[in-house]
N, CA, C and O atoms as a MOPAC input file, in Angstrom:
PM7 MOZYME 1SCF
protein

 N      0.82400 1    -1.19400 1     0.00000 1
 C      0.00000 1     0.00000 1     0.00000 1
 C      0.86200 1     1.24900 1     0.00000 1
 O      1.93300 1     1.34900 1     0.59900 1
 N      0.29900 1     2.16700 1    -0.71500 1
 C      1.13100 1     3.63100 1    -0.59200 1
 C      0.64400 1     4.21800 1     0.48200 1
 O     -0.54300 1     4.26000 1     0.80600 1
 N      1.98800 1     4.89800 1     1.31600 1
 C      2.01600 1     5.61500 1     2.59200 1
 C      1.70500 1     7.33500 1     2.02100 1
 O      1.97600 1     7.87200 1     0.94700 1
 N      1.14200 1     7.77400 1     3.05300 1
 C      1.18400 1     9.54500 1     2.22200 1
 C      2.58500 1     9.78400 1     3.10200 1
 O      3.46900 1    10.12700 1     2.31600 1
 N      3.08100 1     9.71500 1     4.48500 1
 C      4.33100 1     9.95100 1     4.77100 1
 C      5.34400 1    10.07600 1     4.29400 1
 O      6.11800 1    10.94500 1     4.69600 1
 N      5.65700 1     9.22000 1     3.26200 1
 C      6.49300 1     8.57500 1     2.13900 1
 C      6.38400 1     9.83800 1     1.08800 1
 O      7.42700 1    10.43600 1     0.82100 1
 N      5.47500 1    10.14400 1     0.64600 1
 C      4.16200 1    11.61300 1    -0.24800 1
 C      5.05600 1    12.69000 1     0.01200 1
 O      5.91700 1    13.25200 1    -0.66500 1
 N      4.43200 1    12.89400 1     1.69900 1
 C      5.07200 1    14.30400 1     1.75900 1
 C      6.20000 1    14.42000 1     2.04800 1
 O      6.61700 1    15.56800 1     2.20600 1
 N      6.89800 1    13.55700 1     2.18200 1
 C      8.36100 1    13.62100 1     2.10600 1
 C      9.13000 1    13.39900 1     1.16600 1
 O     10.31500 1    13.16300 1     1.40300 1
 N      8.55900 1    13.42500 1    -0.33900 1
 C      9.29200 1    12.97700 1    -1.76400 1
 C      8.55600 1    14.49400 1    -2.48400 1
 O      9.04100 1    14.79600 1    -3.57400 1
 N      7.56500 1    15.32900 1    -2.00000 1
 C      7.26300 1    16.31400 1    -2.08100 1
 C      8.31700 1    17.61800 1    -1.19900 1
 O      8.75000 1    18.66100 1    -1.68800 1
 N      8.43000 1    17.29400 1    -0.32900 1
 C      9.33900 1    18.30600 1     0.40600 1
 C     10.51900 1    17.99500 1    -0.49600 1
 O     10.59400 1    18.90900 1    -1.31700 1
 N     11.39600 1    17.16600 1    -0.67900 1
 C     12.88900 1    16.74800 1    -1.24700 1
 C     12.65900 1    17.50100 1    -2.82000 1
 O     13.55700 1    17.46700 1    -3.66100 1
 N     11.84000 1    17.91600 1    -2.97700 1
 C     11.89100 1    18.26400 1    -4.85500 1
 C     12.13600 1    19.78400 1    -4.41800 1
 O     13.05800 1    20.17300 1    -5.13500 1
 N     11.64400 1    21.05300 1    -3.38100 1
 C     11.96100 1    22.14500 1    -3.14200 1
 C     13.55400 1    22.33300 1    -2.71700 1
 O     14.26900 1    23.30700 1    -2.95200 1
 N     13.86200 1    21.22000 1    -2.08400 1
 C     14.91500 1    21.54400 1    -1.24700 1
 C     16.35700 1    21.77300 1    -2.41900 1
 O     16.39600 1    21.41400 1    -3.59500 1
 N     17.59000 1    22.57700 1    -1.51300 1
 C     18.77300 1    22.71900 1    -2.29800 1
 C     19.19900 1    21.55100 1    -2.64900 1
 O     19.06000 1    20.97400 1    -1.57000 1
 N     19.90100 1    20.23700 1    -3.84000 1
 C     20.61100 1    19.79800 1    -3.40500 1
 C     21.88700 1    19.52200 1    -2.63400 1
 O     22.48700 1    20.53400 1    -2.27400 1
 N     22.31500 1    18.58900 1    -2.37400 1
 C     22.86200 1    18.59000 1    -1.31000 1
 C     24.75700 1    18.19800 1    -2.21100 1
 O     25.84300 1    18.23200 1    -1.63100 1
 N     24.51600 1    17.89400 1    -3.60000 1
 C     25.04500 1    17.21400 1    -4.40300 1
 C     25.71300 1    18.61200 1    -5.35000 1
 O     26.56700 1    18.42900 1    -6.21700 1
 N     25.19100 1    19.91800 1    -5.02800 1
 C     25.76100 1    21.11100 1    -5.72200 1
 C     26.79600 1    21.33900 1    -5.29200 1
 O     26.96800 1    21.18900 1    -4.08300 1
 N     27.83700 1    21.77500 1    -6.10900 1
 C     29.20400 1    22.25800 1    -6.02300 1
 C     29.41100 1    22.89000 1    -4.90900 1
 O     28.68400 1    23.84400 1    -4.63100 1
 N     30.94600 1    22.29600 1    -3.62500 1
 C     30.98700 1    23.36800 1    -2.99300 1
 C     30.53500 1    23.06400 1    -1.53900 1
 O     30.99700 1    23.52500 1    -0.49500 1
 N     29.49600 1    22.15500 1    -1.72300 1
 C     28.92700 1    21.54900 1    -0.35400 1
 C     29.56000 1    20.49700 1     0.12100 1
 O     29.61100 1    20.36500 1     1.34400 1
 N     30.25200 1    19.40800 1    -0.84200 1
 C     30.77200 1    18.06200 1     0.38200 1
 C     32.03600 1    18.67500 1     1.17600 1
 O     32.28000 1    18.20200 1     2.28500 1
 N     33.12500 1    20.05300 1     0.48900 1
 C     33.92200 1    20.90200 1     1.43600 1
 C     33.50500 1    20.96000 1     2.84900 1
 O     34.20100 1    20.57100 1     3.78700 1
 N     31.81700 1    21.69100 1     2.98100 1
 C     30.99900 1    21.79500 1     4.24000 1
 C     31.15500 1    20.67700 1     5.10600 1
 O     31.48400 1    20.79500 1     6.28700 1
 N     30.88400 1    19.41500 1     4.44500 1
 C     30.06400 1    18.58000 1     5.08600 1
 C     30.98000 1    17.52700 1     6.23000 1
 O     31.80300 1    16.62500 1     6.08000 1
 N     30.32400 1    18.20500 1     7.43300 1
 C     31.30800 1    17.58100 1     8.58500 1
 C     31.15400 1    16.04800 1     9.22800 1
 O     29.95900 1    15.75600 1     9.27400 1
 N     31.82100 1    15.22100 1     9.62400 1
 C     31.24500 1    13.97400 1     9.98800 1
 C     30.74600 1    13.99500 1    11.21000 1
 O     30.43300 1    15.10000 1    11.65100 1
 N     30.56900 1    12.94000 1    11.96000 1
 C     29.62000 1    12.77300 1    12.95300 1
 C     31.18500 1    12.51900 1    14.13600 1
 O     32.37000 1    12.38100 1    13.83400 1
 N     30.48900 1    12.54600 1    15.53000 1
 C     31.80600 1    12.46600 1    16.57000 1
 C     32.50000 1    10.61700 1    16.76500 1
 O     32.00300 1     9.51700 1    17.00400 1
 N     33.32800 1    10.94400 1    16.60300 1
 C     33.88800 1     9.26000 1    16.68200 1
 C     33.90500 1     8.35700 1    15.19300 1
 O     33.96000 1     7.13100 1    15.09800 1
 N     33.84900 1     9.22400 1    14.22800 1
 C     33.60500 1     8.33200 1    13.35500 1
 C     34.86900 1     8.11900 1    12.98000 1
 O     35.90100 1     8.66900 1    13.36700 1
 N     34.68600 1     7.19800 1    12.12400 1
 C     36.03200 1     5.87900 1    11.77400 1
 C     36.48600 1     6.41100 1    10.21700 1
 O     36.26900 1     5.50400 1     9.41300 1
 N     36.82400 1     7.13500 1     9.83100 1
 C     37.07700 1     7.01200 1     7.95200 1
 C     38.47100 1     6.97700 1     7.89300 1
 O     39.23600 1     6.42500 1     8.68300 1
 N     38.76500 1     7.68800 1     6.76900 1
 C     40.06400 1     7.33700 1     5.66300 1
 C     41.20400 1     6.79700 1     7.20700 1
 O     41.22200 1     7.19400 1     8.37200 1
 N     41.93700 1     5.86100 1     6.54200 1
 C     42.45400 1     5.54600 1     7.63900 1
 C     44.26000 1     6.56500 1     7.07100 1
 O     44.60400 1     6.89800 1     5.93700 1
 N     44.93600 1     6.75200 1     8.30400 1
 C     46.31100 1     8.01400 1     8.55800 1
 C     47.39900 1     6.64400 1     9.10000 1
 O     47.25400 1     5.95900 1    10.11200 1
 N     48.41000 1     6.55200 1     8.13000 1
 C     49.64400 1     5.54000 1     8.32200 1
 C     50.78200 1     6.24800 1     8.76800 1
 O     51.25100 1     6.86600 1     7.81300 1
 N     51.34600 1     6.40400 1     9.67000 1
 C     52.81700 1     6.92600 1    10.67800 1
 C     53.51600 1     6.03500 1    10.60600 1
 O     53.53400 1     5.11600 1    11.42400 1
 N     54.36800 1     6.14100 1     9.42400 1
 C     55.43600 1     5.12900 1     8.86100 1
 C     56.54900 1     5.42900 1    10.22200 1
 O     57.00200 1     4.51600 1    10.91300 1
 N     56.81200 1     6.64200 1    10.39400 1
 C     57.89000 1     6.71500 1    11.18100 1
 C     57.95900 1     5.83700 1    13.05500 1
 O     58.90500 1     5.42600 1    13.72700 1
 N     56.40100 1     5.88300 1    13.30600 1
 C     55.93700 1     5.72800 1    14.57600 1
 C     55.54500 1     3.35400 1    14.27000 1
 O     54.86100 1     2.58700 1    14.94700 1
 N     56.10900 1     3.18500 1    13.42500 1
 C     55.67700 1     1.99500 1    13.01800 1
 C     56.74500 1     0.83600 1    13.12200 1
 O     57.79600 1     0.96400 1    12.49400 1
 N     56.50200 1    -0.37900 1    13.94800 1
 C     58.11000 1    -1.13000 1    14.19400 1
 C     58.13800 1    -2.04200 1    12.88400 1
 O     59.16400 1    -2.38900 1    12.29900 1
 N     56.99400 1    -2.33000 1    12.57200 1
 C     56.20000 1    -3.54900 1    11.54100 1
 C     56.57400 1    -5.05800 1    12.47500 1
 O     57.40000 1    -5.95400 1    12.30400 1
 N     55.49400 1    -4.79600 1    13.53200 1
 C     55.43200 1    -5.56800 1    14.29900 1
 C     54.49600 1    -6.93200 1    13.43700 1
 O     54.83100 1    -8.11100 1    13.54700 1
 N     53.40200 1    -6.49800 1    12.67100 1
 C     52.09000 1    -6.96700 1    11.83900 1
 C     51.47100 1    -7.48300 1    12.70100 1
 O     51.12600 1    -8.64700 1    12.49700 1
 N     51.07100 1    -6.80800 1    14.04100 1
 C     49.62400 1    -7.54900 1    15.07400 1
 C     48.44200 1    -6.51700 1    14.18600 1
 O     47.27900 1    -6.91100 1    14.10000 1
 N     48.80100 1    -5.38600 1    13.65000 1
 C     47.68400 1    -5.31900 1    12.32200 1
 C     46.79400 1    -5.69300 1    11.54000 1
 O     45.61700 1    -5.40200 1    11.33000 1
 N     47.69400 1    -6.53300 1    11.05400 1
 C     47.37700 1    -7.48700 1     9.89100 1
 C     46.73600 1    -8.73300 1    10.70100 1
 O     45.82100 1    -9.35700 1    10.16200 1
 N     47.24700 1    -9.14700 1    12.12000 1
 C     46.50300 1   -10.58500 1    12.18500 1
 C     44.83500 1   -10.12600 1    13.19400 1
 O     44.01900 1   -10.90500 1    13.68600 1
 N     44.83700 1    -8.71200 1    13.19300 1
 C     43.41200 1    -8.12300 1    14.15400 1
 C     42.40800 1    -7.45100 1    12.59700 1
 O     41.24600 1    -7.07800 1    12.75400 1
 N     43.04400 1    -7.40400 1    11.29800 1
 C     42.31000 1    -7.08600 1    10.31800 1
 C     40.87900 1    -7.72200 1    10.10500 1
 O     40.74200 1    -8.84200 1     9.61300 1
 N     40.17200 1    -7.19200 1    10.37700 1
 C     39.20200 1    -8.40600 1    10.63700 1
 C     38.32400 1    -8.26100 1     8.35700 1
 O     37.40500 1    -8.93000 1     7.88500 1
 N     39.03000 1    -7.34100 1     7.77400 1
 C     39.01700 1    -7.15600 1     5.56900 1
 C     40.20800 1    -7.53600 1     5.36500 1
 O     40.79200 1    -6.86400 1     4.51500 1
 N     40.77200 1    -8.33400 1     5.80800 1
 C     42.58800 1    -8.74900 1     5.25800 1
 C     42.92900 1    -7.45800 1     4.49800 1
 O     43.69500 1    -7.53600 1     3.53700 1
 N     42.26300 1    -5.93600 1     4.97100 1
 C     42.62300 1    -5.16600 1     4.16200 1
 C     44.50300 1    -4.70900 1     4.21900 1
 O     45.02400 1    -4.00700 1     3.35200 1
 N     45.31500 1    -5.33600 1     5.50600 1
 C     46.66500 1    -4.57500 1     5.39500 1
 C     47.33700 1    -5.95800 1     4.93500 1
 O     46.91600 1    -7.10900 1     5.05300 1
 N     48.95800 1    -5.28200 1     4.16600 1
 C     49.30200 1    -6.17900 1     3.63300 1
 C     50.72900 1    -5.54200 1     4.00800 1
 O     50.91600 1    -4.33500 1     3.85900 1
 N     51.94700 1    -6.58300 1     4.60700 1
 C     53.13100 1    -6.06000 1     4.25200 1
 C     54.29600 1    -6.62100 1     3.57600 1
 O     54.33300 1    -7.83300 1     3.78600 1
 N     54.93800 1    -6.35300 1     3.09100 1
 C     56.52800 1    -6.41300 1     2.21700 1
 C     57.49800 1    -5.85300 1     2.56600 1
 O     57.78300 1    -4.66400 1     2.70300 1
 N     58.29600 1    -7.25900 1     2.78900 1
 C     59.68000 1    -7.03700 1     2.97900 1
 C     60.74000 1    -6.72900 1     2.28000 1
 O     60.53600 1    -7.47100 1     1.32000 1
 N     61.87100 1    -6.10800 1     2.00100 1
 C     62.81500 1    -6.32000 1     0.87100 1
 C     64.27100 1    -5.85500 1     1.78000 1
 O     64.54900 1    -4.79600 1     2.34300 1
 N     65.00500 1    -7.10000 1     1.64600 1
 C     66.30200 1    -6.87900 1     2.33300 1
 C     67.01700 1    -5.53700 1     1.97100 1
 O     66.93600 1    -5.19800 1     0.79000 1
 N     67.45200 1    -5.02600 1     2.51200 1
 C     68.54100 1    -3.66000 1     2.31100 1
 C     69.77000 1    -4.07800 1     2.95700 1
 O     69.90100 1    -5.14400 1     3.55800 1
 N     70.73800 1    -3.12100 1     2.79600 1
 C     71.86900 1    -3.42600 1     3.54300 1
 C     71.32300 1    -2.54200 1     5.02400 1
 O     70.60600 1    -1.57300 1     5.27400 1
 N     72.20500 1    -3.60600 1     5.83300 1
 C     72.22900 1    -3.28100 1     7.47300 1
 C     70.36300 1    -3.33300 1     7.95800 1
 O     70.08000 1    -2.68100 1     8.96400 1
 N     69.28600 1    -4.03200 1     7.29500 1
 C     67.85200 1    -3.93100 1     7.18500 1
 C     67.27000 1    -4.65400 1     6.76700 1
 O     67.55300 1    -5.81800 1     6.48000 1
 N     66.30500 1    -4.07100 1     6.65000 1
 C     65.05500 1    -4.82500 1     6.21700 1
 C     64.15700 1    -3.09700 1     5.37500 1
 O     63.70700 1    -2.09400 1     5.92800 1
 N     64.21600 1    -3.35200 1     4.40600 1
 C     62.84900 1    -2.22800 1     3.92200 1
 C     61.51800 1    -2.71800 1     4.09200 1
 O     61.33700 1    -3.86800 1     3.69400 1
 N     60.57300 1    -2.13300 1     4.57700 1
 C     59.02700 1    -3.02700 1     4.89000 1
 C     58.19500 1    -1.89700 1     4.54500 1
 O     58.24100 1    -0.81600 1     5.13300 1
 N     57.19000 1    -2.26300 1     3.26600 1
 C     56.02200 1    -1.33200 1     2.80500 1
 C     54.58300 1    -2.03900 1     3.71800 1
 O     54.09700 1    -3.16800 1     3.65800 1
 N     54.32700 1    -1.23900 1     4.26500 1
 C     52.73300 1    -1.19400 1     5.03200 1
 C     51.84600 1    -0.94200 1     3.85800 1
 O     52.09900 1     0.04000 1     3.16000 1
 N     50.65900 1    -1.84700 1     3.50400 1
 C     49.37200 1    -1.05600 1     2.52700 1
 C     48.55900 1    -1.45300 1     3.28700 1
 O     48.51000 1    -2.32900 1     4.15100 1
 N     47.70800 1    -0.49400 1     2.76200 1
 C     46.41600 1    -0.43900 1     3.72100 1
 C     44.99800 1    -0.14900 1     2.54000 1
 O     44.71200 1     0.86500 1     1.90400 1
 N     44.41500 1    -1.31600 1     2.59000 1
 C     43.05900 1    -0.64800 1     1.34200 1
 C     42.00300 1    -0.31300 1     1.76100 1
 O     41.15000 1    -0.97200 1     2.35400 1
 N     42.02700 1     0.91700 1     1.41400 1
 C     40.54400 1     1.00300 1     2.10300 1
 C     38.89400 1     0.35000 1     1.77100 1
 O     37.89500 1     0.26600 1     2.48500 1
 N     39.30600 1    -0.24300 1    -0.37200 1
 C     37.97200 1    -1.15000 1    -0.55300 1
 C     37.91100 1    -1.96100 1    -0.09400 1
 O     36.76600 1    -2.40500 1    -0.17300 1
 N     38.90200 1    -2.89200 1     0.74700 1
 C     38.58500 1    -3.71700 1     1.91400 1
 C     38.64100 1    -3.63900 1     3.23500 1
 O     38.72100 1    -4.69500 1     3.86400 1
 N     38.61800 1    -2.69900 1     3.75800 1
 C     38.48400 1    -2.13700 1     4.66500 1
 C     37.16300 1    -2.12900 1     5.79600 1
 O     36.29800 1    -1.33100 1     5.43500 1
 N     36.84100 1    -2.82300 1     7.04000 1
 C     35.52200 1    -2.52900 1     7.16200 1
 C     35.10000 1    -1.12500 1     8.34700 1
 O     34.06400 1    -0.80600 1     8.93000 1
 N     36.47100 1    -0.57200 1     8.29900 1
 C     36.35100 1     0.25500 1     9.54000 1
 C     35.86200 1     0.16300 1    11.18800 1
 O     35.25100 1     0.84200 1    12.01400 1
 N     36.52800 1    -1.08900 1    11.08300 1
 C     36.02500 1    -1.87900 1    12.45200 1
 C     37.05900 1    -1.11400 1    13.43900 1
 O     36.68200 1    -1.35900 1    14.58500 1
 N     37.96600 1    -0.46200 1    13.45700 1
 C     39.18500 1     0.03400 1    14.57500 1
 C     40.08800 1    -0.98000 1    15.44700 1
 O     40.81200 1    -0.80500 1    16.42800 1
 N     39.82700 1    -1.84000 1    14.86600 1
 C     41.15400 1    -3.05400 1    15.69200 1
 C     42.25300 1    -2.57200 1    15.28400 1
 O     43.09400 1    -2.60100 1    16.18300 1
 N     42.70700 1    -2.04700 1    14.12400 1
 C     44.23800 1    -1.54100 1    14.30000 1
 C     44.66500 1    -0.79700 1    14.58200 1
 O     45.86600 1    -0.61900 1    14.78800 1
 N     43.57500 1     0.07000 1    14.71200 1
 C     44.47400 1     1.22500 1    15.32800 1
 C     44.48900 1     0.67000 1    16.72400 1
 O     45.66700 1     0.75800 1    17.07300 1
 N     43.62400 1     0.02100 1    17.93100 1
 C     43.42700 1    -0.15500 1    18.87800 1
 C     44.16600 1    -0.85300 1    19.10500 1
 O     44.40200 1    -0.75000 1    20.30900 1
 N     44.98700 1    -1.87600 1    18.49500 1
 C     46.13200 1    -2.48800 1    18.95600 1
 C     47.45100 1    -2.15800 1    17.95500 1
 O     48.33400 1    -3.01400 1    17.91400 1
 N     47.52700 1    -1.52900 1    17.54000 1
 C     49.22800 1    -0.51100 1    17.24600 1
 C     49.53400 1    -0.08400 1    18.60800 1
 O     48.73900 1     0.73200 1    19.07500 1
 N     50.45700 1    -0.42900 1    19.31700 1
 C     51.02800 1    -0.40500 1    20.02300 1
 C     51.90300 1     0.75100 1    20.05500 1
 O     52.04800 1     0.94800 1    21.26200 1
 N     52.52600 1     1.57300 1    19.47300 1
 C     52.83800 1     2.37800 1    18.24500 1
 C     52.00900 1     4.10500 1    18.11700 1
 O     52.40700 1     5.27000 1    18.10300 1
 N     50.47500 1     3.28500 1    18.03100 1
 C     49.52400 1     4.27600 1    17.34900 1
 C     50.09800 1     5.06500 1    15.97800 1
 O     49.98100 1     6.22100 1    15.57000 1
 N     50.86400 1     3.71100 1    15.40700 1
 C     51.19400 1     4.47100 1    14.52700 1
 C     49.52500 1     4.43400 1    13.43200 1
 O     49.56600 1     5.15500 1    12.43400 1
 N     48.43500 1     3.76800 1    13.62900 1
 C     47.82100 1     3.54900 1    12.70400 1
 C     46.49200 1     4.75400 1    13.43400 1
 O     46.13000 1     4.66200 1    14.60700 1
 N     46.03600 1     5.62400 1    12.63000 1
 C     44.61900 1     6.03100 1    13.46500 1
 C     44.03500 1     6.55300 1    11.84600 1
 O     44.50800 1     6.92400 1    10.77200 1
 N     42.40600 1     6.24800 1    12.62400 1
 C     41.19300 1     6.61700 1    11.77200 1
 C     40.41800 1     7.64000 1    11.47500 1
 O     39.32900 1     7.83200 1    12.01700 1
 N     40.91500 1     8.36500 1    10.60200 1
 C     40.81200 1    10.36800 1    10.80100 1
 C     38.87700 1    10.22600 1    10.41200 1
 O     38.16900 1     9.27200 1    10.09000 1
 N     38.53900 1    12.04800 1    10.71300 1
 C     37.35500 1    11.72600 1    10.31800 1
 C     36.52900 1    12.09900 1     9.11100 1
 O     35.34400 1    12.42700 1     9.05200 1
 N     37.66200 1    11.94100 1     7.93000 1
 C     37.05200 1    12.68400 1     6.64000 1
 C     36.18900 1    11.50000 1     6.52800 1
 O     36.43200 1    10.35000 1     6.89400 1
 N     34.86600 1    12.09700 1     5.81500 1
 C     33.78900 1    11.22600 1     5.45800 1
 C     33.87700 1    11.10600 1     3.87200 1
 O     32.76400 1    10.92800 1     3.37900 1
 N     34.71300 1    11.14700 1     3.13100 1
 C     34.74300 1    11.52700 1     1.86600 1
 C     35.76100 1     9.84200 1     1.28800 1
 O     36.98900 1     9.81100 1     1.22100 1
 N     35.02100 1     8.88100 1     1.02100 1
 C     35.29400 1     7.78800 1     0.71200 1
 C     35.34400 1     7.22300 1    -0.73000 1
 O     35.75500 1     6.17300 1    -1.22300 1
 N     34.72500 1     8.40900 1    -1.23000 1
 C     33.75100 1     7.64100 1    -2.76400 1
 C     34.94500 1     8.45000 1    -4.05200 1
 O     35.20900 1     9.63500 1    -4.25500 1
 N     35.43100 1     7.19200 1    -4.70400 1
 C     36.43900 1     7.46200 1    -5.92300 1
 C     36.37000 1     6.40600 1    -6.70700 1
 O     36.09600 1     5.23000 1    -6.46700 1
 N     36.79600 1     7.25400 1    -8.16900 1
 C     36.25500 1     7.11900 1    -9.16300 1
 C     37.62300 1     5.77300 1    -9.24100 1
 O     37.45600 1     4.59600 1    -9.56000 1
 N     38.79100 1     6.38100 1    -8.87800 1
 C     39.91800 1     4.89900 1    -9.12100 1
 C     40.22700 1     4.32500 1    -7.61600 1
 O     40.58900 1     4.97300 1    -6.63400 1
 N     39.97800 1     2.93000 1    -7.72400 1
 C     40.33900 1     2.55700 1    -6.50600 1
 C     41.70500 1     2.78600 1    -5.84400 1
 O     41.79800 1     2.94700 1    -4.62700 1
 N     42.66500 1     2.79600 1    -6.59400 1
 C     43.99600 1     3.10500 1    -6.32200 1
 C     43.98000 1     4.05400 1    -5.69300 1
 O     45.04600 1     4.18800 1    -5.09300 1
 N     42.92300 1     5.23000 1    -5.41000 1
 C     42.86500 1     6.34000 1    -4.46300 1
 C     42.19600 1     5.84000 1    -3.37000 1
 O     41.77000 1     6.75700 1    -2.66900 1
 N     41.93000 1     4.70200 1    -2.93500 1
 C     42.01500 1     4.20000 1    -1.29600 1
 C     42.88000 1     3.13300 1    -1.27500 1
 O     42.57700 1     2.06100 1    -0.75100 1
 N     43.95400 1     3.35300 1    -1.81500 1
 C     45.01600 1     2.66200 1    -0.87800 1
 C     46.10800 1     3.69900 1    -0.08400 1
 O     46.36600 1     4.76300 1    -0.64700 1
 N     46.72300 1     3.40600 1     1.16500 1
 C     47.09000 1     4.26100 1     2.00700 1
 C     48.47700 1     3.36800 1     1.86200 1
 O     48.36400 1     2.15900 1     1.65900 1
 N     49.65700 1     3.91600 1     1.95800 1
 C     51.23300 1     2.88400 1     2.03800 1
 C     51.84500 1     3.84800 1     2.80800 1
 O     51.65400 1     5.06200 1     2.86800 1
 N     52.89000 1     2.85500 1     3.60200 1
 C     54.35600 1     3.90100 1     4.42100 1
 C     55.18700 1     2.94500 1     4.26800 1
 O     54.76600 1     1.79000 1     4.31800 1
 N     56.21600 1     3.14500 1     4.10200 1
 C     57.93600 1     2.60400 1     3.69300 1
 C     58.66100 1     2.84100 1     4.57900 1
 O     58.92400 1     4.04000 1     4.48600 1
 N     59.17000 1     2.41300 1     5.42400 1
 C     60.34000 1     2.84500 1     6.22700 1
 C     61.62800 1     1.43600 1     5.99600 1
 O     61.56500 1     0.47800 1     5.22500 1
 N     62.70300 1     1.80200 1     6.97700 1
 C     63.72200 1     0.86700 1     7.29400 1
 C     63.68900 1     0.12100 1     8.66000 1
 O     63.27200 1     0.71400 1     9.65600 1
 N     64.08200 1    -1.05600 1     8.72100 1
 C     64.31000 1    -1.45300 1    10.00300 1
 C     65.60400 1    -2.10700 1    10.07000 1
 O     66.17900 1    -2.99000 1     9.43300 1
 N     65.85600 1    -1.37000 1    11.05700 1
 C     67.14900 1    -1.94700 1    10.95900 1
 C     67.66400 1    -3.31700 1    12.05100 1
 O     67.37500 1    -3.35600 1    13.24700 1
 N     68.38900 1    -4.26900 1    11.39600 1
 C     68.46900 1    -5.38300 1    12.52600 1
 C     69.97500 1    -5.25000 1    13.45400 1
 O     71.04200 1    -4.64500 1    13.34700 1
 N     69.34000 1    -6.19300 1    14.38900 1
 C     70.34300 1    -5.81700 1    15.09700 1
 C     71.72700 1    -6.16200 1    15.22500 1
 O     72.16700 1    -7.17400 1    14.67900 1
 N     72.53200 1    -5.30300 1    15.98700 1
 C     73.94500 1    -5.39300 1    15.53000 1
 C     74.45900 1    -6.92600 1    16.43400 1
 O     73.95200 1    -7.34600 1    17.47400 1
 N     75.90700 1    -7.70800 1    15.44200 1
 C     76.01800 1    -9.05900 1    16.21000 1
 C     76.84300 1    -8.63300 1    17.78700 1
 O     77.18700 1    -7.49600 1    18.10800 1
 N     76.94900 1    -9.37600 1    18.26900 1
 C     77.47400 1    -8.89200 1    19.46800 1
 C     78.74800 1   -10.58900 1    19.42600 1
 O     78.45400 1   -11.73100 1    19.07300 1
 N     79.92600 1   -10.11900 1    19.86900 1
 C     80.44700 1   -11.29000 1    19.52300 1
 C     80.88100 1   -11.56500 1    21.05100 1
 O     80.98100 1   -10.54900 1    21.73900 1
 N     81.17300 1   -12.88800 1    21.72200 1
 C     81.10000 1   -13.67300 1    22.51800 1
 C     81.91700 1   -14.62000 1    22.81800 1
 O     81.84300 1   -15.82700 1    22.59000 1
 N     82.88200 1   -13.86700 1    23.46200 1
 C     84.13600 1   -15.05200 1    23.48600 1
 C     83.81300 1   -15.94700 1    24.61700 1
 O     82.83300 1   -15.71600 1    25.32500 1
 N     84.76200 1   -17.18200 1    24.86600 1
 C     84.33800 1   -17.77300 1    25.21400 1
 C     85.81000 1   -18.26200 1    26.30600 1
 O     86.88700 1   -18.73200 1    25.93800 1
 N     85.43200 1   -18.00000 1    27.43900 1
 C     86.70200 1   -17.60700 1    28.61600 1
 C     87.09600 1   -19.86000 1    28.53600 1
 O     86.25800 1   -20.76100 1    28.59100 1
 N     88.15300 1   -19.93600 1    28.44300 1
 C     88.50300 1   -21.62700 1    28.75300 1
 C     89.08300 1   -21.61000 1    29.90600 1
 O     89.88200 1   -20.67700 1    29.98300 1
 N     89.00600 1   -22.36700 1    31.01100 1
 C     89.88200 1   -22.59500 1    32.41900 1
 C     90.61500 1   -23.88900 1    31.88800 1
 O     90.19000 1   -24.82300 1    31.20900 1
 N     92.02900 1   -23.59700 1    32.49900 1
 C     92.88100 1   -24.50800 1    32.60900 1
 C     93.09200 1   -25.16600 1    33.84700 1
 O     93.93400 1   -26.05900 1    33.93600 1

């Protein structure tokens, strides 16, 4: 059955500004606590990957590549798999990972929600260990 509620509220929406005119999603503020584009602090990051095993979208992924005196390790982070659940940031230990609150998600190439940080890690130095003999 048709509702008139439904009526006068598809009647009101035809006067109104859209909301979709140039100029307005700048305005448009999110709500308190909300979860969006996720912010990567390569520098604040050990690449521990308790990240990756609390991902509940296998959205992070990392890579290793030996360097001298290191390890190079790329962090990605996608946001089309992404479910904005906050387990990583909540367990970065770090905080290198947090969930800013732009509400502005929607792109035309996906490659514009992926988030990456690169750093070095460096391993550690040998420590050598002699070994005292009694006579």
């Amino acid at each position: 059955m048709f509702k008139i509620p439904f009526l006068t509220e598809g009647i009101k929406n035809v006067f109104k500004k859209p909301i979709t005119e140039e100029g307005s999603i700048e305005e448009l503020k999110s709500a308190d606590n909300y979860r969006g584009r996720l912010s990567f602090n390569e520098d604040a990051c050990i690449g521990c990957g308790l990240c990756i095993r609390v991902c509940a979208g296998n959205a992070i992924t990392k890579s290793i590549k030996p360097v001298e005196d290191g390890q190079e390790i790329t962090m990605s982070f996608d946001m089309a798999s992404c479910t904005f659940c906050g387990l990583c940031q909540d367990f970065c230990s770090k905080k290198a990972i947090t969930l800013t609150n732009d509400p502005i998600m929607v792109q035309k190439n996906k490659d514009n929600l992926k988030v990456q940080g690169t750093f070095i890690k460096k391993m550690p130095s040998k420590v050598k260990i002699e070994k005292k003999v009694s006579k």
